[in-house]
C-alpha positions as CSV (number, residue, x, y, z in Angstrom):
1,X,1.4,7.7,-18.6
2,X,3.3,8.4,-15.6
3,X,1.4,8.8,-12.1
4,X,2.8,10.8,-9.1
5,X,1.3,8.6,-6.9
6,X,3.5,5.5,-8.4
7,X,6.4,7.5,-6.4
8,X,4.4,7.8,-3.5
9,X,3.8,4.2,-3.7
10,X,7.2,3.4,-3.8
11,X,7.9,5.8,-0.8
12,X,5.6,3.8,1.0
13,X,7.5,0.5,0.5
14,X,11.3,2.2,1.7
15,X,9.1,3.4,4.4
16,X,7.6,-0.3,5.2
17,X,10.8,-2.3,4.9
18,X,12.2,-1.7,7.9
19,X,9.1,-2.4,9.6
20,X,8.7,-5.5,8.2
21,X,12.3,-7.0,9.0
22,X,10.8,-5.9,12.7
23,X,7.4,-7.3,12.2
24,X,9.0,-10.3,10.8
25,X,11.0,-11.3,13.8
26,X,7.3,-11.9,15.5
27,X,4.9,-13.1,12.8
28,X,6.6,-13.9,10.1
29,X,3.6,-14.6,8.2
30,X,2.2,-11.2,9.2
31,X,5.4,-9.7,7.5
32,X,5.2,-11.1,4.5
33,X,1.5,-10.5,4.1
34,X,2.4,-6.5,4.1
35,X,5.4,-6.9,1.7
36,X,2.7,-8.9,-0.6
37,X,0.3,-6.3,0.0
38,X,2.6,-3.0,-0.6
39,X,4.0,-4.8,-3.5
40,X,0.5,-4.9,-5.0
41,X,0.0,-1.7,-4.4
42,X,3.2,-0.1,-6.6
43,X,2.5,-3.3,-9.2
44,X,-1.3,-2.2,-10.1
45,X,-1.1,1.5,-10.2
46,X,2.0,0.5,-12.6
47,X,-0.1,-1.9,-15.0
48,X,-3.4,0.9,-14.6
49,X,-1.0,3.4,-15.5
50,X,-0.7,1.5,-19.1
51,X,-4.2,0.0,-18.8
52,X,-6.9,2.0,-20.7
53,X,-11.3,1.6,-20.1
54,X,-12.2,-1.0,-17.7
55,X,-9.2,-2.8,-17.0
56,X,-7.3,0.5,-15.8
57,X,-10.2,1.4,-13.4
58,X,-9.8,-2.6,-12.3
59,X,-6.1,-2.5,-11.9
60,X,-6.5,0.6,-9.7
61,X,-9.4,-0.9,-7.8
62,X,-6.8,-3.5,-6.8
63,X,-4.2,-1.6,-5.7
64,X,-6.6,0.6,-3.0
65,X,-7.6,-2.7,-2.1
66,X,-4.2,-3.8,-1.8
67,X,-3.4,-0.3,0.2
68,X,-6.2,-0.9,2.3
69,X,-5.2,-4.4,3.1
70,X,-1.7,-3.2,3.8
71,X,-3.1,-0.3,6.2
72,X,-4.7,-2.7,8.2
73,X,-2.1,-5.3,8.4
74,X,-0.2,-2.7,10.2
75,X,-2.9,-1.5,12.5
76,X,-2.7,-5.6,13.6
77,X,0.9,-5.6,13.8
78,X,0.7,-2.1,16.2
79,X,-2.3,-4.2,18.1
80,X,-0.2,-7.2,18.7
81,X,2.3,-4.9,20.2
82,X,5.0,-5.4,17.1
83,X,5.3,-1.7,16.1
84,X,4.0,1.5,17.9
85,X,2.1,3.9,16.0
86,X,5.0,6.7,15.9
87,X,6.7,3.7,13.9
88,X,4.1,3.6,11.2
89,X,2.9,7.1,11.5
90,X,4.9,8.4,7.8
91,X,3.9,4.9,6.0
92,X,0.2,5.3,7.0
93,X,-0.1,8.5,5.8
94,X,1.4,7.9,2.9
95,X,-1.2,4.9,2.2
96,X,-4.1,7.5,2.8
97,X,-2.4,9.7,0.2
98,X,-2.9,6.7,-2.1
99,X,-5.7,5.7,-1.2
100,X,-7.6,9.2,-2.1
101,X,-6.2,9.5,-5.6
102,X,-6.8,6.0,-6.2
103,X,-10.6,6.7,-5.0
104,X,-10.8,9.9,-7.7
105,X,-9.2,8.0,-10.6
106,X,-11.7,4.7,-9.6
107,X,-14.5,7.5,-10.0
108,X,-13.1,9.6,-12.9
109,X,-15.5,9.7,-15.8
C-alpha cells in the first residue's frame, strides 16, 4: 500500500534541506536533529505503509512524533533567530498536513 502522504513527506524534506544547510551554519547540532527528525518521518509512514495490526498503528505513531519533533525544532531554530517564519512557512504546513492524516490513520478502526 502506497500512501499520498509518503509524497508529502518527502516534499517536506526538499522543502527542509535548504534550511538545514542554513540552520547548520549556526547549530550544527540543531541541523542535524531536524534532518534525523524529517528522515523519521518519510522512514515510518514507509515501514506502516507495509506494517499491518499494531505495529502499522506504532510505526505511524512514530512518524507524527517524529513530525512533531521536527515542527518544533524549527519553531527553535526561527526563535534563535536562524530562519524567519516566511522561511519555514511551506515546510510547516506541510508537517501539519502530515500530521492530521497520521492522527486519522493512528485512530482508524
Amino acid at each position: 500500500m502506497s500512501l499520498r502522504i509518503h509524497s508529502t513527506a518527502i516534499e517536506a524534506v526538499r522543502l527542509l534541506a535548504p534550511l538545514v544547510r542554513r540552520i547548520r551554519r549556526f547549530d550544527l547540532s540543531l541541523g542535524n536533529q531536524i534532518s534525523r527528525s524529517a528522515s523519521s518521518v518519510v522512514l515510518n509512514i514507509g515501514e506502516g505503509s507495509h506494517s499491518s495490526g499494531g505495529t502499522r498503528r506504532q510505526r505511524y505513531l512514530n512518524a507524527a512524533g517524529s513530525a512533531s519533533e521536527t515542527r518544533s525544532a524549527l519553531q527553535v531554530a526561527q526563535a534563535w533567530g536562524y530562519v524567519s517564519a516566511a522561511d519555514c512557512q511551506a515546510v510547516l504546513g506541510h508537517l501539519e498536513h502530515i500530521l492530521a492524516v497520521l492522527w486519522k490513520l493512528t485512530r482508524a478502526a
